[in-house]
Biotite code that builds the C-alpha atoms (Angstrom):
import biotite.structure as struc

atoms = struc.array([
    struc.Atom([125.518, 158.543, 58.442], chain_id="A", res_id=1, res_name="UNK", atom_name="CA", element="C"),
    struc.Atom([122.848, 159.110, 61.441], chain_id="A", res_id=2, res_name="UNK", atom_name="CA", element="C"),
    struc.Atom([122.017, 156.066, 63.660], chain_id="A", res_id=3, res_name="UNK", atom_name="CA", element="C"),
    struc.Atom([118.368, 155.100, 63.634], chain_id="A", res_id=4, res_name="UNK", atom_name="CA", element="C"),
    struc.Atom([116.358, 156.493, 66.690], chain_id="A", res_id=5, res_name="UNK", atom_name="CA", element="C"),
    struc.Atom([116.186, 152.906, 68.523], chain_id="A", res_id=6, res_name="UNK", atom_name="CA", element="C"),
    struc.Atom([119.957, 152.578, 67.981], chain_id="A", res_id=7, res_name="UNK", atom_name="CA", element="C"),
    struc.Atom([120.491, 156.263, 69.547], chain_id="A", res_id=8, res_name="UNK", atom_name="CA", element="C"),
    struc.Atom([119.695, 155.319, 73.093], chain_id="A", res_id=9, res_name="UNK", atom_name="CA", element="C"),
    struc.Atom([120.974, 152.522, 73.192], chain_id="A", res_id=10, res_name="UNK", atom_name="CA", element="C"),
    struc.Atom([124.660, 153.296, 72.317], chain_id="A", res_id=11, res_name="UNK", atom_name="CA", element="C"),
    struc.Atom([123.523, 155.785, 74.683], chain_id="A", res_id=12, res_name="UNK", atom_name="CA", element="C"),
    struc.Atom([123.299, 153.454, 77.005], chain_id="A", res_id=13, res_name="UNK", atom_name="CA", element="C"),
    struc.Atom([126.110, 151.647, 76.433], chain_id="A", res_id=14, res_name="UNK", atom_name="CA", element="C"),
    struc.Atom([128.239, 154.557, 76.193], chain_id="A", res_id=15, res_name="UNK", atom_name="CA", element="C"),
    struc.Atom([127.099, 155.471, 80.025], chain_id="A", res_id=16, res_name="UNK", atom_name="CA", element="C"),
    struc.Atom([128.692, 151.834, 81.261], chain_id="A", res_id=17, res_name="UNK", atom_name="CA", element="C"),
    struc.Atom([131.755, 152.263, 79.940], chain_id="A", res_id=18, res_name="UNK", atom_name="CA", element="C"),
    struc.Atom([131.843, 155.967, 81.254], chain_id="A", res_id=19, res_name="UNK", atom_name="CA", element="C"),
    struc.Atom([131.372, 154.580, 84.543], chain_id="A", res_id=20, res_name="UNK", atom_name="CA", element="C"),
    struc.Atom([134.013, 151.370, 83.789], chain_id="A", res_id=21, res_name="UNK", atom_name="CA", element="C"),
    struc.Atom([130.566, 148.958, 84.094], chain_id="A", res_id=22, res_name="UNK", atom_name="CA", element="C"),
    struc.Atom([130.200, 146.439, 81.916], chain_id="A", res_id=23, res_name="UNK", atom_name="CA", element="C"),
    struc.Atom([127.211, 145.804, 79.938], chain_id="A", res_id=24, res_name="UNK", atom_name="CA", element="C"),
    struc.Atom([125.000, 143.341, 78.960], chain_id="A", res_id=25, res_name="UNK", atom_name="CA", element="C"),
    struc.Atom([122.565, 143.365, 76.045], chain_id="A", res_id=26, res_name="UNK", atom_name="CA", element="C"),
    struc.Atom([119.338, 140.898, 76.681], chain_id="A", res_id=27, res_name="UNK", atom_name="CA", element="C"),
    struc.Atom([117.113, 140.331, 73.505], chain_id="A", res_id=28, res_name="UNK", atom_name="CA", element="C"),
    struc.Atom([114.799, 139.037, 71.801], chain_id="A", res_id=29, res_name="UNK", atom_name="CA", element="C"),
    struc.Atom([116.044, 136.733, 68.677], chain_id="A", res_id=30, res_name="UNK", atom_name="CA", element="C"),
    struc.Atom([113.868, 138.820, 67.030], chain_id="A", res_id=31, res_name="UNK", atom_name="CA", element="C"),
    struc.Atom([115.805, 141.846, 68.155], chain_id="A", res_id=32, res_name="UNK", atom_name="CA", element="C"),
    struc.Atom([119.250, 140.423, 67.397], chain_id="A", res_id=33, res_name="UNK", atom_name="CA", element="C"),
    struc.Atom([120.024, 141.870, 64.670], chain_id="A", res_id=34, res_name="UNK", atom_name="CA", element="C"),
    struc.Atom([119.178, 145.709, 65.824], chain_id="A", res_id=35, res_name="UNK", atom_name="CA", element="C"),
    struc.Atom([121.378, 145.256, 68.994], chain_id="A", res_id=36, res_name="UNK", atom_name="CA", element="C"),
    struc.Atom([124.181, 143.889, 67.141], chain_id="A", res_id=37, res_name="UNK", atom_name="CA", element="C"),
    struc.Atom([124.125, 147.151, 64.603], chain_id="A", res_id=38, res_name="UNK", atom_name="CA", element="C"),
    struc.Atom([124.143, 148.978, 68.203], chain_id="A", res_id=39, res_name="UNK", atom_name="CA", element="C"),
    struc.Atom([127.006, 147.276, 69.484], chain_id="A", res_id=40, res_name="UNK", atom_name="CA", element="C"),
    struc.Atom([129.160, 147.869, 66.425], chain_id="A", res_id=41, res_name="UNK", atom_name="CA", element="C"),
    struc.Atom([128.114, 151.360, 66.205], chain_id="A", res_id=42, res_name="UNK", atom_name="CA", element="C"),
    struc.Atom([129.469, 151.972, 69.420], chain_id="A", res_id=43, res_name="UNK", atom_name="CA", element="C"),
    struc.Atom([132.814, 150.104, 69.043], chain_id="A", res_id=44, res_name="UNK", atom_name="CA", element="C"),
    struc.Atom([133.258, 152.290, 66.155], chain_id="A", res_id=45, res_name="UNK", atom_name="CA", element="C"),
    struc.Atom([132.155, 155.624, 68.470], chain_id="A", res_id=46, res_name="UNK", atom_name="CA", element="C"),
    struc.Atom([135.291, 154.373, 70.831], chain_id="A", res_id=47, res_name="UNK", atom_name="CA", element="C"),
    struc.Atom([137.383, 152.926, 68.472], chain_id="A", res_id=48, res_name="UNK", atom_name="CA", element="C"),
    struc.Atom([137.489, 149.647, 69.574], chain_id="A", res_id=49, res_name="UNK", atom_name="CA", element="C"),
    struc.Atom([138.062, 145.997, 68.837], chain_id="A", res_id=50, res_name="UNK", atom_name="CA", element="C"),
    struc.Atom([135.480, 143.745, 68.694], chain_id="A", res_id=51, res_name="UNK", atom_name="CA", element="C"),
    struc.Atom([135.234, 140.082, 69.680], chain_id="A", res_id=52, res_name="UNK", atom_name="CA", element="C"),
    struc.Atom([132.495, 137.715, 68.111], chain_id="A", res_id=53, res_name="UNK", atom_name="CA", element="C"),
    struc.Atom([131.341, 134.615, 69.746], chain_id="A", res_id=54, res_name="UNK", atom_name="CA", element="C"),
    struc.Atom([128.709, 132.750, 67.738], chain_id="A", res_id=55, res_name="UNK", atom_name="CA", element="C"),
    struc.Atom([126.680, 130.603, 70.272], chain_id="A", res_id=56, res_name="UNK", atom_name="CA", element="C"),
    struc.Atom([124.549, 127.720, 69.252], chain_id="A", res_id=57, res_name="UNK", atom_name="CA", element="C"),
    struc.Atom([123.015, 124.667, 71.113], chain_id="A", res_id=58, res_name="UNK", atom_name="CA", element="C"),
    struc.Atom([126.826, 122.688, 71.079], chain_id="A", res_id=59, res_name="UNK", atom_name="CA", element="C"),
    struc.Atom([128.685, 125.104, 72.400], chain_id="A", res_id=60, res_name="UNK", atom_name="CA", element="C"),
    struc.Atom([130.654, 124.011, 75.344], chain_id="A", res_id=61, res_name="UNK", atom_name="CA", element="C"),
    struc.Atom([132.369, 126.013, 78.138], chain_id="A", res_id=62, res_name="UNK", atom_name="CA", element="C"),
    struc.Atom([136.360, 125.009, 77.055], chain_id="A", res_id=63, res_name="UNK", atom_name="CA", element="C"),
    struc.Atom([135.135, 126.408, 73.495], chain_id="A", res_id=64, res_name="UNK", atom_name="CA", element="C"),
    struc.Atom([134.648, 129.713, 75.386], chain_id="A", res_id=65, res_name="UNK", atom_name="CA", element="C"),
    struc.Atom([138.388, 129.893, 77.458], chain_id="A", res_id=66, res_name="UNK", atom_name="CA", element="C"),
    struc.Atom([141.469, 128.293, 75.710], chain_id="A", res_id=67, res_name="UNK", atom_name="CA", element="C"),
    struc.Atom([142.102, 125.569, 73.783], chain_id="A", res_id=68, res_name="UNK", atom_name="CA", element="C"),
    struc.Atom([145.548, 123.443, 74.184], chain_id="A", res_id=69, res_name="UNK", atom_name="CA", element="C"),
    struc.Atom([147.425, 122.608, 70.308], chain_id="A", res_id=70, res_name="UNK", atom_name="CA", element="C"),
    struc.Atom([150.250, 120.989, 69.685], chain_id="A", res_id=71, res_name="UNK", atom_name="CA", element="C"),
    struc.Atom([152.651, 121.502, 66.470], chain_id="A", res_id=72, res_name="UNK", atom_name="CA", element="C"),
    struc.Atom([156.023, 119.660, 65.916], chain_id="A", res_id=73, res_name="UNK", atom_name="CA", element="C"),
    struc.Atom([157.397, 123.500, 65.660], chain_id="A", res_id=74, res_name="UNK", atom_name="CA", element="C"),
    struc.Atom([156.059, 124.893, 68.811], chain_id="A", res_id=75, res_name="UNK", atom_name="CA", element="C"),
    struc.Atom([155.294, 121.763, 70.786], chain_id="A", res_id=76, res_name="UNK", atom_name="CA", element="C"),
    struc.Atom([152.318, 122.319, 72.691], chain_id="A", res_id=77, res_name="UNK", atom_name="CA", element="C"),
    struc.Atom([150.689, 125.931, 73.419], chain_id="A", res_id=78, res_name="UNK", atom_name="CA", element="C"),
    struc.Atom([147.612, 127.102, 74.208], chain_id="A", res_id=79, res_name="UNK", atom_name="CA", element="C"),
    struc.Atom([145.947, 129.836, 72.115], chain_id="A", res_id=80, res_name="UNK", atom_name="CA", element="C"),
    struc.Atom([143.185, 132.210, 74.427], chain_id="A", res_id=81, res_name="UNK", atom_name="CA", element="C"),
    struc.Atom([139.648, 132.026, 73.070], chain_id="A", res_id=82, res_name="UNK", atom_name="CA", element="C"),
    struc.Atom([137.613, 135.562, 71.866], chain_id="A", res_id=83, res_name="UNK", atom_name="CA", element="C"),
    struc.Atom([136.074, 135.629, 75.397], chain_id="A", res_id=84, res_name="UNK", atom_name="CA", element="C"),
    struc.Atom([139.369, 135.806, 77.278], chain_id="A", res_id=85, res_name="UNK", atom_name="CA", element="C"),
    struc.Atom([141.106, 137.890, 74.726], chain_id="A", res_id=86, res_name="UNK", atom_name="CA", element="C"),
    struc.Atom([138.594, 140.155, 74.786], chain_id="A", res_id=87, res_name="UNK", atom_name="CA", element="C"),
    struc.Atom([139.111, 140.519, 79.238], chain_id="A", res_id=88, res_name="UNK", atom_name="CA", element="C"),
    struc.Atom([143.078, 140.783, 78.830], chain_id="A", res_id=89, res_name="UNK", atom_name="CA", element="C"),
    struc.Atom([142.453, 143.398, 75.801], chain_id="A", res_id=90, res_name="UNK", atom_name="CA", element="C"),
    struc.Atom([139.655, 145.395, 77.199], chain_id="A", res_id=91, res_name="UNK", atom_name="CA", element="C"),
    struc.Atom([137.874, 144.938, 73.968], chain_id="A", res_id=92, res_name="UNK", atom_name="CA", element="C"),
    struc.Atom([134.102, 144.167, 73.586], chain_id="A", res_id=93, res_name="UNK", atom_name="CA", element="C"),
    struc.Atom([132.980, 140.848, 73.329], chain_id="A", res_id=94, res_name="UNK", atom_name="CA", element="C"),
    struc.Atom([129.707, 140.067, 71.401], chain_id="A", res_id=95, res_name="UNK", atom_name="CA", element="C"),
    struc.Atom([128.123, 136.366, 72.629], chain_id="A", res_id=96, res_name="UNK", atom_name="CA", element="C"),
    struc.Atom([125.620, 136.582, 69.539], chain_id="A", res_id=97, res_name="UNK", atom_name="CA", element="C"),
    struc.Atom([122.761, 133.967, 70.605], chain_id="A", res_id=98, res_name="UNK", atom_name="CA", element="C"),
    struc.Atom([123.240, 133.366, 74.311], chain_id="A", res_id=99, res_name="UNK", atom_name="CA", element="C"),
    struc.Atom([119.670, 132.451, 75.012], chain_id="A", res_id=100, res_name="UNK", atom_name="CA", element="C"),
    struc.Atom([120.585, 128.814, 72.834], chain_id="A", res_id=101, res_name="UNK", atom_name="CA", element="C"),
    struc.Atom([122.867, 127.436, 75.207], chain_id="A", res_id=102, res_name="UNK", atom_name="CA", element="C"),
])
């Protein structure tokens, strides 16, 4: 199952930042969303790793993107890490699908 030629260099690409520990941002075009998304999972599944989604939209707010505080009868309260910050103390990639809305 070949990637397509545009995908090639850029999990190329990505592949290269995480050689060199960088981390790596993706910029595109809404149009292009969908292509750099199929290169992002392609190379999570190259290195075997776990992926973190964030949808963004218009309504998104910054506390969405960190932790959130609940609070159970059995647990009392707790906070539970958003994908952004388990994806930092996991080392796992984190996809913000639609950054250019917020």
């Amino acid at each position: 199952n070949r990637l397509p030629q545009s995908l090639e260099s850029c999990v190329r690409w990505l592949a290269q930042r995480d050689s060199l520990d960088q981390d790596a941002v993706l910029v595109v075009s809404p149009a292009e969303r969908a292509r750099a998304r199929h290169a992002v999972y392609a190379f999570a599944e190259a290195v075997k790793s776990r992926i973190y989604y964030v949808g963004i939209a218009a309504d998104t707010t910054e506390s969405e993107l960190r932790q959130r505080r609940e609070i159970s009868r059995e647990k009392g309260s707790y906070f539970i890490d958003a994908a952004p910050t388990r994806a930092a103390t996991e080392g796992a990639i984190l996809l913000l699908d639609g950054l250019e809305r917020a």
